[in-house]
N, C-alpha and C positions, 0 to 999 in steps of 0.2 A: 394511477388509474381511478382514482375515489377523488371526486370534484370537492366535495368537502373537508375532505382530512386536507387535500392542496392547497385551499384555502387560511385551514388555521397554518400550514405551516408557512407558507408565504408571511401572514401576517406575523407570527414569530419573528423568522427571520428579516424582516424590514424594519420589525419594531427595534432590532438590535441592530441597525446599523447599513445590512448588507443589500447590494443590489442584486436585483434577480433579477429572473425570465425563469415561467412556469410552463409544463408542457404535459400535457393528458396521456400522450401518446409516442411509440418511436418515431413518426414519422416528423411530427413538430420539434422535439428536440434534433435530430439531424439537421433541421432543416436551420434549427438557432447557430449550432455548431459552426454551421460552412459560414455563417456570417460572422461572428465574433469568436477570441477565445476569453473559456471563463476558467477563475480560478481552481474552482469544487462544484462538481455534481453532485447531486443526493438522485440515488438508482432505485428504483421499484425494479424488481423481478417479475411480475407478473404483469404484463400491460396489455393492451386491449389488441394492440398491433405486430405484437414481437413480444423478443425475451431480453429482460435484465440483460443476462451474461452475457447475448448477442451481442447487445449495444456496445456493452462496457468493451468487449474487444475492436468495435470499429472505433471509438474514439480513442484507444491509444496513439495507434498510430503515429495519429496526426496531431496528436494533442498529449502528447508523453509527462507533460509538466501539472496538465489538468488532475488534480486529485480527486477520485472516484470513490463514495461513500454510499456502502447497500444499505437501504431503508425500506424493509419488507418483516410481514408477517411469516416469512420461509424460515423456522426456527432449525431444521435438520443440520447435522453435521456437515453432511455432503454437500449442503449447498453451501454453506461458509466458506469450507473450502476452496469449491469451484467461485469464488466469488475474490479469495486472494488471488487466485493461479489466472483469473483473467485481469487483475491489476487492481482490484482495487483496496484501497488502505485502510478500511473500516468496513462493520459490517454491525448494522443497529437491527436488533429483532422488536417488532411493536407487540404491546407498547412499550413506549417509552415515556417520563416527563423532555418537555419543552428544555430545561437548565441542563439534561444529561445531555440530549443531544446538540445548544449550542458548546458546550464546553466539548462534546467530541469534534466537535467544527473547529474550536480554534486550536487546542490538539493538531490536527492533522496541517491544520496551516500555520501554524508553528512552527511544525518540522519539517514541512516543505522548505519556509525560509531559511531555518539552519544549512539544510542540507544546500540549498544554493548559495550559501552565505560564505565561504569554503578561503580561509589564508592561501594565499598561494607556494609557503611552504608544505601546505597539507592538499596539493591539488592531486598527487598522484600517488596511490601505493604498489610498489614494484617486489614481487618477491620470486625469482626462482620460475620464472615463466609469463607466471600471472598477475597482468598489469591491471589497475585501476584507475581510471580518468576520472574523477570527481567532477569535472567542469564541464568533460562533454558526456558525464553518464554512461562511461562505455567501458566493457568490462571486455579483454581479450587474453587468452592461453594460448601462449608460443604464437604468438601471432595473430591465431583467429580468434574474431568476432564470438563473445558468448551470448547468446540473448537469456537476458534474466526478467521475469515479472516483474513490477515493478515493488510489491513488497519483498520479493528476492535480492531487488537492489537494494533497497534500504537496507538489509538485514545486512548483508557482505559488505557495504558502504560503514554500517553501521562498526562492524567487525573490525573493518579495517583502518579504519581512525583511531582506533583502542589496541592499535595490534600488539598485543605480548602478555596484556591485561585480560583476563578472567571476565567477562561478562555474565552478571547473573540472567537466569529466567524471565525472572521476575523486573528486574530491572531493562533486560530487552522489550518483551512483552510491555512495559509501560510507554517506553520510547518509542516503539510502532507502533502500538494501540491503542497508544493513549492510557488515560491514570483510568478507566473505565473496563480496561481488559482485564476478560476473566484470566481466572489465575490458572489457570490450566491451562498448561503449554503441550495439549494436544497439534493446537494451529501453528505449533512454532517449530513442533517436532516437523511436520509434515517440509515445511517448506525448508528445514534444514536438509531434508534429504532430500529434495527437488533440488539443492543451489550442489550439495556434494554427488549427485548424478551428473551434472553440469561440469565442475571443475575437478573434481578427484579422477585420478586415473581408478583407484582401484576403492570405493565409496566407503568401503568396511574397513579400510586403513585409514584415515584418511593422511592428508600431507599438508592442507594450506587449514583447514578450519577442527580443531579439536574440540572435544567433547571434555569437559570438569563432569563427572559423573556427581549426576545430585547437587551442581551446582551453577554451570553455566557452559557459554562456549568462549572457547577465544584462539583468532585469528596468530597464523605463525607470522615473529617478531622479523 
């Protein structure tokens, strides 16, 4: 919503490469959205017409594969948060240099391409219920349909390609957020317990995803 700060960052980002369309407000980006799909958004929370996290939940949807990256002065925990749990995969508090933020861009589109880029011996993990679809991104227990956020997916995607292997903190936390995430795996606690509400029958035991105490997580073999 700051016509200036849009400015320098368009030019950044053009000056390295990427094409854009720039939008002051929710109603102009919607309105880009129904006509084209883009690879990566950069999300303000505060805009003149709506909210951030509004936004960022209408564009899943229909746009699941679009990578969503918050770029706001909203430094509080709660919003971080609420900024994973409506899908999106970064979260940059201003300021910031120009070099931090493209290097968290290509990060995030990085691992977007991994994760689409998938052997098709590694296309599904099946264990004891609960299945994993890599190709169509669908996550289902005994059957039903789970819906996970989309950094929920990543993390169980992430889990489950490594399954029997020890995953560190700090090692997850870089692979989702980049070589830029802080090191504090407040963010990573939270959404471990959001994905074990989801698939664990009983969350304090768990069954599919283990806890290494003081060390990492790792998915049952």
């Amino acid at each position: 919503d700051d016509s200036f700060f849009l400015k320098m960052l368009c030019y950044n980002l053009t000056a390295d490469g990427y094409g854009i369309t720039s939008a002051l407000n929710a109603r102009t980006a919607i309105e880009a959205l129904r006509t084209r799909e883009f690879d990566l958004v950069l999300l303000d929370i505060n805009l003149p017409d709506g909210n951030g996290f509004e936004l960022c939940k209408l564009i899943k949807p229909d746009h699941p594969d679009t990578i969503v990256i918050f770029l706001t002065a909203n430094d509080q925990e709660s919003d971080q948060i609420r900024g994973y749990e409506v899908g999106a995969v970064d979260y940059i508090t201003k300021p910031f240099g120009s070099e931090e933020l493209l290097a968290r861009i290509r990060t995030a589109l990085r691992h977007s391409a991994r994760v689409t880029s998938i052997a098709p011996q590694e296309q599904k993990y099946s264990r004891e219920g609960l299945e994993i679809d890599f190709e169509k991104r669908l996550v289902t227990l005994n059957g039903k349909e789970i819906h996970l956020t989309q950094i929920e997916y990543k993390l169980v995607s992430l889990l489950a390609k490594n399954a029997g292997k020890v995953l560190t903190y700090d090692y997850i936390l870089k692979d989702i957020w980049g070589p830029y995430a802080d090191t504090d795996n407040q963010i990573l606690r939270v959404n471990m317990a959001n994905i074990r509400r989801k698939l664990e029958k009983n969350p304090a035991e768990p069954f599919y995803i283990f806890t290494e105490i003081g060390v990492g997580y790792r998915m049952k073999e």
